[in-house]
KEMARTI-136395 format. One record per residue (C-alpha): x, y, z; residue number from 1; residue in three letters. Coordinates in steps of 0.05 Angstrom, whole numbers. Example, Ala and Ser with C-alpha at 12.3 -4.5 7.8 and 13.67 -1.06 7.14 Angstrom:
+--------+--------+--------+-----+-----+
:      X :      Y :      Z :   i :  aa :
+--------+--------+--------+-----+-----+
:    246 :    -90 :    156 :   1 : ALA :
:    273 :    -21 :    143 :   2 : SER :
+--------+--------+--------+-----+-----+
//
This chain:
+--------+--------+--------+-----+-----+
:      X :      Y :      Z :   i :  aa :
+--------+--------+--------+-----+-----+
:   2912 :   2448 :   2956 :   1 : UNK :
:   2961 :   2504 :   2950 :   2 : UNK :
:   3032 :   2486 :   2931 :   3 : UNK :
:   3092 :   2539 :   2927 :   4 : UNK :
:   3133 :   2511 :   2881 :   5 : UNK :
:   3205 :   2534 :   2862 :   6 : UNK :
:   3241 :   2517 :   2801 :   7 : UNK :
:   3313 :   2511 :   2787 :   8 : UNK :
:   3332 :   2591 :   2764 :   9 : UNK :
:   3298 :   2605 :   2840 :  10 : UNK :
:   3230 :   2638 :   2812 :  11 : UNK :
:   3167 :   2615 :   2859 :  12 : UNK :
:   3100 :   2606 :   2842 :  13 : UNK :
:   3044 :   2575 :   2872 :  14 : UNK :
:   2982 :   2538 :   2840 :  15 : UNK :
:   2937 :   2480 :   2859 :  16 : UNK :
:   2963 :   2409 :   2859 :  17 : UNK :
:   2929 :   2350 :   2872 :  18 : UNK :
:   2955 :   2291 :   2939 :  19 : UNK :
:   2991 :   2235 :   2906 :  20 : UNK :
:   2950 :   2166 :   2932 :  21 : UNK :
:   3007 :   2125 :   2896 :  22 : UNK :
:   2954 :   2110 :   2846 :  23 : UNK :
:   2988 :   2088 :   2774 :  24 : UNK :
:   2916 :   2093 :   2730 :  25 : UNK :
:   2868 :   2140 :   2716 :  26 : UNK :
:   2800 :   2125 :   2688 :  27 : UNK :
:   2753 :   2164 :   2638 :  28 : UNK :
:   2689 :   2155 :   2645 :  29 : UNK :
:   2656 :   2113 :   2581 :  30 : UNK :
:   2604 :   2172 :   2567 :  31 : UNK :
:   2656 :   2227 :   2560 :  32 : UNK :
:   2699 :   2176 :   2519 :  33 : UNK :
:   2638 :   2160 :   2472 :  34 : UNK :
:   2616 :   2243 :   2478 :  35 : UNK :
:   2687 :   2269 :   2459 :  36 : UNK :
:   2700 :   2216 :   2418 :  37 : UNK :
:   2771 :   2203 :   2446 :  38 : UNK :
:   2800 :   2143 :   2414 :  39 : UNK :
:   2808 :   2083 :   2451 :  40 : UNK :
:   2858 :   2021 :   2431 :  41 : UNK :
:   2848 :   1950 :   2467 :  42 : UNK :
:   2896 :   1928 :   2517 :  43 : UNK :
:   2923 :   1854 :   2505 :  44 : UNK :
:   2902 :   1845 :   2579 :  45 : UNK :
:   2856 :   1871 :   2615 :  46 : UNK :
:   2858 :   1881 :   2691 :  47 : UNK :
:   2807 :   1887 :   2743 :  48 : UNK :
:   2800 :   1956 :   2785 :  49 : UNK :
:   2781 :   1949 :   2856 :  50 : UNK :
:   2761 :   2000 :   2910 :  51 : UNK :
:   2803 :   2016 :   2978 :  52 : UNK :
:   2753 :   1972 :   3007 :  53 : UNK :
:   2772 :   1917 :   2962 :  54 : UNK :
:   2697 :   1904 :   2931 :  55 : UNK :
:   2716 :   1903 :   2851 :  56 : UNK :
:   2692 :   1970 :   2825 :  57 : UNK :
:   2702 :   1953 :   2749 :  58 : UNK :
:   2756 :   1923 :   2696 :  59 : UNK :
:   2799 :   1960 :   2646 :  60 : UNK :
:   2797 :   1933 :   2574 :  61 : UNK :
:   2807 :   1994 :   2533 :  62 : UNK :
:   2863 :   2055 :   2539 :  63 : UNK :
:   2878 :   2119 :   2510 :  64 : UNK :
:   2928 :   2163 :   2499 :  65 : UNK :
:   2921 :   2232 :   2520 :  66 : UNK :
:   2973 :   2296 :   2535 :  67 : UNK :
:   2955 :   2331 :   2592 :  68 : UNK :
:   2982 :   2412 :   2594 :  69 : UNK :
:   2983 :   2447 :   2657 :  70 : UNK :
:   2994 :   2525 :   2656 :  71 : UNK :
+--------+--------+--------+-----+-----+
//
């Protein structure tokens, strides 16, 4: 969606943004992670993911750190 966003010194701008579902995680697929080779670490604990329907849609052992720049 379109956003107009304005910033402390009063300057507007618009660009696309993306809803906020409240969700804390965001998951890469394995293919792009083994493609890219993006470095994974292992979590101490892994958790399981589950879809709004509540049927289990996966479980998270791995992570990565990554730095996302919007322009």
């Amino acid at each position: 969606m379109q956003t107009k966003v304005k910033i402390q010194n009063g300057k507007e701008f618009r660009l696309q943004t993306l809803v906020d579902s409240e969700y804390t995680h965001t998951r890469i697929n394995k293919q792009l992670v083994k493609e890219e080779k993006i470095q994974t670490k292992h979590m101490n604990r892994s958790f399981k993911v589950f879809n709004v329907s509540r049927t289990k849609n996966g479980e998270v052992m791995q992570y990565a750190l990554l730095k996302v720049e919007i322009k």
